[in-house]
N, C-alpha and C positions, 0 to 999 in steps of 0.2 A: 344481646345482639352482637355477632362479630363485626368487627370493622376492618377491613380492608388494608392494609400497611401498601401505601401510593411509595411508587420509588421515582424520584425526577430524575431526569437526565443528568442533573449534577451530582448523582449520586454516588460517591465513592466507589460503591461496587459496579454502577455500570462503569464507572471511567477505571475503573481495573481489569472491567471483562474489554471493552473498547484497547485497553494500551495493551493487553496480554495480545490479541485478536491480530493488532495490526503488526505488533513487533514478530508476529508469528510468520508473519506474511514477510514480511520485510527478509527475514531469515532464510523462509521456502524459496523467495527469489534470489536470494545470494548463494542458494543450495544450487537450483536450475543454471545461473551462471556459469559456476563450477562443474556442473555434471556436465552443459552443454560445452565444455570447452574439454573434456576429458573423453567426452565421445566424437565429438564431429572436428575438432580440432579449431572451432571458431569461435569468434569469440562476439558475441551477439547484446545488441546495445538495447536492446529491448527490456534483456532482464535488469541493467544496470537505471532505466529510467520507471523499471514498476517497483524496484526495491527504495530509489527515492522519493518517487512518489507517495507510497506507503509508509516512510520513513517520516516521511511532512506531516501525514495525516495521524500517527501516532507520537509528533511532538507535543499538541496542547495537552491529549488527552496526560502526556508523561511529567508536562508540567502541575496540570492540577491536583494531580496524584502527589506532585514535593509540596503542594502549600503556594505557587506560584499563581497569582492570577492573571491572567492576558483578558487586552481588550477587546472587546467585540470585532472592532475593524481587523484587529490580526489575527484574529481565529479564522475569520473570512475569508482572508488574501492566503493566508494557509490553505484551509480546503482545497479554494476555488485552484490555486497554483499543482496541489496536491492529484486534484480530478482531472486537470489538463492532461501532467504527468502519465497519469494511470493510461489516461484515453491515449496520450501518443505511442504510449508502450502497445498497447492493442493494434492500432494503426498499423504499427512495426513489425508487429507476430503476422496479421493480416498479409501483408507485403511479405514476409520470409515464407508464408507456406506457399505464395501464388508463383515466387519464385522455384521453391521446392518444385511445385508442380509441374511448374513448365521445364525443368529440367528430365525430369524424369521421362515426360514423355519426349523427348528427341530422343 
């Protein structure tokens, strides 16, 4: 009978697919930064608070990847600081396109 090989979330390879994932992101926003300032001439605080935010969210994962372990409470205050981040960045894209819009049409 085969048996199943369980992978837990503490699993080296998920916390490498997780740190690879988010440093990826983190990178794409600091790309969008640079593009948005080399196209529009502006320079947009949006991208700079989902590249930190993302940046938060891919610390534990980067610590337990060296052998570091964090405690429960500050994996938490991470995320949770991490999700805020992410969400005000959206808020901010939100508000630039409504702006966008209402430009365009006057």
């Amino acid at each position: 009978m085969l048996q199943r090989r369980k992978y837990r979330m503490s699993s080296p390879i998920i916390n490498i697919i997780n740190s690879g994932f988010t440093w990826l992101i983190v990178a794409l926003s600091v790309a969008g930064y640079v593009v948005t300032i080399k196209r529009t001439g502006q320079r947009w605080s949006l991208w700079i608070l989902l590249a930190t935010g993302w940046a938060l969210l891919a610390i534990p994962y980067t610590l337990l990847l060296m052998g570091i372990s964090i405690g429960r409470t500050e994996i938490v205050a991470i995320w949770l600081s991490s999700y805020l981040l992410v969400m005000a960045s959206l808020l901010l894209l939100f508000l630039k396109f409504i702006a966008i819009v209402r430009n365009r049409s006057k």
